[in-house]
N, C-alpha and C positions, 0 to 999 in steps of 0.2 A: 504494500500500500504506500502512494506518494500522498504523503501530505499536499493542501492547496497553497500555492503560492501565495505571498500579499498581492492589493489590486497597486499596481501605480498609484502615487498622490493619496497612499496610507493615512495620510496622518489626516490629511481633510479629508479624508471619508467617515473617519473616528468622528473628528470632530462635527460633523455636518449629523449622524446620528446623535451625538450627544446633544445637540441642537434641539432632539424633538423632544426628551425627556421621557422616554418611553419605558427608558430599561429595566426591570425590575418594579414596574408597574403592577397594580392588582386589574382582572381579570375586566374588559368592556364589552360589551355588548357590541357594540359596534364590529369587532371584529373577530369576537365569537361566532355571530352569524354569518362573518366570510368565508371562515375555515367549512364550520358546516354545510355552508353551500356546495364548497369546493372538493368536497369529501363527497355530498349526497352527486353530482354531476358528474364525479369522474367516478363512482362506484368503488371507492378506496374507505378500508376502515379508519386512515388514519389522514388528517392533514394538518399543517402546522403554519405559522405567521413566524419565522425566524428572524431574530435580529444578531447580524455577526459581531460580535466585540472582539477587544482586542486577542484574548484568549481565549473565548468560549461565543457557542452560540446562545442564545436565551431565545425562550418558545410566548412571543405575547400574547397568541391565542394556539388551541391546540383541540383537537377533538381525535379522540383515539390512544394517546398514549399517555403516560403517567408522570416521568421524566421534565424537567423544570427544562433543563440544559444540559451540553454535550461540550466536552471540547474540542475547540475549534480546529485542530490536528486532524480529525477522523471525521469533523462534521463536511455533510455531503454539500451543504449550504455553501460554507467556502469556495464550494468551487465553481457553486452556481454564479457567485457576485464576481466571475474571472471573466461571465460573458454577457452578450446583452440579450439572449433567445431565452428558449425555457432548455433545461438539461433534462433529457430523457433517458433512463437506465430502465429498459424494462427487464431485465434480468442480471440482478447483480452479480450471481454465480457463473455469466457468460461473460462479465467488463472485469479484463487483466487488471483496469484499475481500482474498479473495487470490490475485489471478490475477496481480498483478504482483510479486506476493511472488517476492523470490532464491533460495528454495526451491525453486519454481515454475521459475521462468525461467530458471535455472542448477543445478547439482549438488544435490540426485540428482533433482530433476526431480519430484517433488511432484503427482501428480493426486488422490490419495484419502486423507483423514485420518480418523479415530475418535478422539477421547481423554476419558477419564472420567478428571476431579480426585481428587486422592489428599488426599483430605478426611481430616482428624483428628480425635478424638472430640471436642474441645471447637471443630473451626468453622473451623480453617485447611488451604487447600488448597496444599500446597507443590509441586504437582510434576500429573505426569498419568500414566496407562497409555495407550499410544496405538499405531494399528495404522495403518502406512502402505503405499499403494498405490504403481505407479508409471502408472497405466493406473485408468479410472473403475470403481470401485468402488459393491458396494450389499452391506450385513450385511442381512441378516431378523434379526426380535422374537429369539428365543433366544441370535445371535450379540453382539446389542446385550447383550442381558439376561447372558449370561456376561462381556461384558469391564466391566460392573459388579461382577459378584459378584467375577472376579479382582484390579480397583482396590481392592475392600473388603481382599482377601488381601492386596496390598500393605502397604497399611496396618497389618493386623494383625503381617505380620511386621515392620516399622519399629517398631512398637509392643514387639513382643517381642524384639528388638535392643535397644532401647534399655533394658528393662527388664533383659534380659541384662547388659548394659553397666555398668547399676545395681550390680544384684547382684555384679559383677565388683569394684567400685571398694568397696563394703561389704563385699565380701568380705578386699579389701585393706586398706583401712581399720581394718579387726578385727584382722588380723593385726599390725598397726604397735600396736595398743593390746595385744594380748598381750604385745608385747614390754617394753610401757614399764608394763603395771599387767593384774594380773590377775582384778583385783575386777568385779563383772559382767558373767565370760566367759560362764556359764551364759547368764542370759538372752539375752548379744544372740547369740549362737549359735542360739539356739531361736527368735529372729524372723529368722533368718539361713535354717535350716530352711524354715520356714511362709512365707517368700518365694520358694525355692528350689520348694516344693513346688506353688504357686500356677503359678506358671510353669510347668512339667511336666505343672498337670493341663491349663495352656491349649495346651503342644502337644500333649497328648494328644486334647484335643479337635479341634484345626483338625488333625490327623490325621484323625481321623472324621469329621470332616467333610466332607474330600475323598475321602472312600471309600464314602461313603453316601450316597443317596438321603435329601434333607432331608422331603419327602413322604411315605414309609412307611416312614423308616428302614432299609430293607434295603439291604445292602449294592450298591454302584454295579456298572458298566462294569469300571473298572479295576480293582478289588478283585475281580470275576466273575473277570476275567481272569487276576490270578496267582493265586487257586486252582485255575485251570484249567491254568494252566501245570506247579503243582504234581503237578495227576493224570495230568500228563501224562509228566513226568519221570521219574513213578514207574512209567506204565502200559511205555516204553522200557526201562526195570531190570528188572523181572519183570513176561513179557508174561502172565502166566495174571489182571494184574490190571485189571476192569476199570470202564470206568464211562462213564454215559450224558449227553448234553447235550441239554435239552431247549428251545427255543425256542417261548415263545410269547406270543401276539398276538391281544389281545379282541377279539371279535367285537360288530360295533354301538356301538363305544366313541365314534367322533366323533356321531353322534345323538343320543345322553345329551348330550354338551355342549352341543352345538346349540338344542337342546328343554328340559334342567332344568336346565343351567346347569354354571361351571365349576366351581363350589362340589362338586355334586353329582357332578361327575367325581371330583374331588380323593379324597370320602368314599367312592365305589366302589373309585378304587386302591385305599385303604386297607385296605376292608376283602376284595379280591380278595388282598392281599400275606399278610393275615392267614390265611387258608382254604388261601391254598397251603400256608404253612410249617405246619398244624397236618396235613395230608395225608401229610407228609412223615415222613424221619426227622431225630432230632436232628444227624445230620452233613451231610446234604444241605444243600447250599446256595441261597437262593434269592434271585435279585437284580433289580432293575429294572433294565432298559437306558433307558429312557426314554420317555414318551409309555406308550403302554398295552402296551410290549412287557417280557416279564420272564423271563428263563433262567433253568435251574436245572442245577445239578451233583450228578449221583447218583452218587457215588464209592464205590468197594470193591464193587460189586453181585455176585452169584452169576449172574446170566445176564441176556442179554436181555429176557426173560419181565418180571424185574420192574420194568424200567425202562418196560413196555407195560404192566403194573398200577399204575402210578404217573400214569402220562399218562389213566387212564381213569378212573380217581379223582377225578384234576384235572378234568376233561373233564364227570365227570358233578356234581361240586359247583356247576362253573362255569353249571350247565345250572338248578340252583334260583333262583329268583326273589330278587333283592336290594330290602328293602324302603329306598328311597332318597325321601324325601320325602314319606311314605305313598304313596308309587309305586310300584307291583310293577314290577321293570324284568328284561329277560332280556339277558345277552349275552353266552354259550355263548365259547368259545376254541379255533383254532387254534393245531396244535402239532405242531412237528419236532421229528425225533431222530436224534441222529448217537451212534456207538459208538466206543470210541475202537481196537477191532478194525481200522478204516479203518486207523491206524494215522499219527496224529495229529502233527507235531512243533513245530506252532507254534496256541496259545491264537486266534488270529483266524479260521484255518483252520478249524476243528471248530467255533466259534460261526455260522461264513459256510454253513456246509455245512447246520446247525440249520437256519437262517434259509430256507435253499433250499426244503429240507424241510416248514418250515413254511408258506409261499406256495404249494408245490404243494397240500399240503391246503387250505386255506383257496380256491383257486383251482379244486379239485376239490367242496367241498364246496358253495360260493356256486351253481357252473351246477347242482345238484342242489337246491339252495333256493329259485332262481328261482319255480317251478312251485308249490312247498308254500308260499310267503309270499301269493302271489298268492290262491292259496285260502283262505288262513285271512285276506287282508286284507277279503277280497267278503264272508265271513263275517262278521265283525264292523263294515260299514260301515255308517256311524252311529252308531257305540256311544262313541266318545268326543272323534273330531274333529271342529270343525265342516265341514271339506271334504269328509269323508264317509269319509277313508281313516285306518287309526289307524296310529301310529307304529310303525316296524318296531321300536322297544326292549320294546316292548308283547307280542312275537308270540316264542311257544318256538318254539325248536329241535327239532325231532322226527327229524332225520334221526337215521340209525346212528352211537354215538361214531366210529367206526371211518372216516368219513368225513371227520372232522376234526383226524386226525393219520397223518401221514408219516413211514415210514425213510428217512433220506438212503439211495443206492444208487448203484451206477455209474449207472443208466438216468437220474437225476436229473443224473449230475455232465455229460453230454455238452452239456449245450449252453457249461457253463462251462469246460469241459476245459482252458481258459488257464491258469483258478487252479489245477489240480493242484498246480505247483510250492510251493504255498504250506506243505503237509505237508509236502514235501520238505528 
């Protein structure tokens, strides 16, 4: 085992963490819940908030292991803050370098590492977010790609700690000068304010940010989720109140990628996110889950009926041609609907049963498509590819909307009859 080398310009990296005052901290919330995001996302029992000192690393948030700190000799961290990517070891019994690592070979036994450097805006990486295995491990592109974007939320909240902290001690500091002279209370009061406020709009933002789809802005997953949970609460207090969840899933969407590119996906979400919320009303809710899939919450409805005029709307918008690259492109949507009549007591439940819903449509409507693609492909072969076949993003939809959306039902829930409990 090689030990990690120092980074260059050691000494102001020391000192730029010693800046934040973080070290030997007691336990925050704040960044409790990033470790355990980053644990439940990447599917690891263990992940850590590491900060490297001079000789040891110290753990400010941790879920999974027991251990406060390691020294910084054998810690993996070290050698994370030597790059600026994430360091992947998914089998440390296969890495010359650290297979003989004390990590490794004794407590707690070390087979699978991830850590992205908690880089700071001017260039030092004091620390890592890192997700350990105890058995070989392998992330996919999006579980990589989030325990980036969660290292950047590290950072931002060390950032805003420490600007906290700021404002704290200026805040103090004001106070001690009230005491002893009161001539230019107004103004540093007023840049006391407009720093105060600066700060607030930035949690108000990294709020939103973690609620929203940064791609079409609509609201995310877990934002979906507690307004659902909301109509859900309310639909248990007075059951005359009702409201519909609608799950749905583009049809033809990975093709567009494929074929015009990811750019050109990007620009169809957008403007799919855009046509839903204009079909809608101004309370309905409409959010991405992710990839091409996007619920909606029709809450306070008078019936059924209009929750089936909503989806048909959608259904039939989704069925005009989007001009994407001066490319007429089709790609029609599957879509479920659950009531909350079922009788709904948990937000995941009533989304799962959507989702059900929606896959038998789409699963009914595809063996009904089979037949009509084929024909309008022979139709038009040779008209734009050179193989002789054109792209199915190229070809409408003609079947009946009706065909491509489903009421969740008992008859749908038998084959999953396990999760019932989950309403329960």
């Amino acid at each position: 085992m090689t030990a990690a080398s120092h980074p260059t310009k050691e000494t102001l990296r020391l000192a730029k963490l010693y800046s934040y005052d973080l070290l030997y901290t007691h336990p925050e919330p704040a960044y409790d819940d990033i470790v355990a995001l980053a644990a439940y996302i990447c599917q690891t029992p263990t992940a850590l908030i590491s900060l490297v000192d001079a000789e040891r690393q110290w753990f400010k948030a941790k879920v999974g292991l027991n251990a406060d700190e390691s020294p910084r000799d054998i810690a993996f961290c070290a050698h994370t803050i030597q790059q600026a990517d994430i360091l992947l070891i998914e089998d440390t019994h296969q890495s010359p370098q650290f297979c003989n690592n004390p990590l490794v070979t004794g407590p707690p036994h070390i087979r699978f590492y991830a850590g992205m450097p908690l880089i700071t805006p001017d260039g030092h990486a004091l620390g890592s977010l890192c997700v350990i295995d105890y058995q070989p491990h392998h992330l996919n592109e999006p579980q990589l790609q989030a325990l980036k974007s969660l290292s950047r939320q590290v950072v931002a909240q060390m950032e805003l700690d420490r600007h906290t902290k700021q404002l704290e001690a200026a805040n103090n500091h004001l106070e001690q000068r009230v005491q002893e002279r009161t001539v230019g209370l107004t103004s540093a009061l007023q840049r006391l304010l407009r720093t105060q406020n600066k700060l607030l709009k930035r949690q108000a933002a990294l709020r939103h940010r973690s609620l929203h789809d940064p791609l079409t802005g609509l609201p995310n997953r877990s934002y979906f989720l507690q307004r659902l949970e909301q109509a859900i609460q309310l639909a248990l207090r007075q059951p005359n109140h009702l409201y519909a969840v609608l799950f749905i899933d583009l049809d033809h969407f990975k093709p567009i990628n494929d074929t015009l590119g990811h750019k050109v996906g990007d620009l169809l979400l957008q403007q799919v996110a855009e046509k839903i919320k204009l079909l809608l009303r101004k309370s309905d809710l409409v959010a991405r889950l992710g990839g091409d899939e996007f619920a909606v919450l029709l809450d306070d409805i008078p019936n059924h009926e209009q929750a089936i005029l909503a989806v048909k709307r959608i259904q039939a918008q989704m069925r005009q041609p989007f001009m994407l690259e001066n490319q007429k492109v089709f790609v029609g949507a599957s879509i479920g609907i659950t009531f909350s009549s079922t009788g709904y007591r948990q937000p995941e439940a009533a989304l799962k049963d959507a989702d059900m819903a929606m896959y038998h449509a789409k699963k009914r409507a595809m063996q009904q498509l089979q037949a009509t693609l084929k024909v309008q492909l022979q139709q038009q072969q040779h008209s734009l590819s050179p193989t002789g076949l054109q792209s199915p993003i190229l070809i409408q939809d003609t079947l009946p909307l009706e065909q491509h959306f489903a009421v969740f039902d008992e008859a749908l829930q038998e084959p999953n009859r396990s999760q019932a409990n989950l309403r329960g």
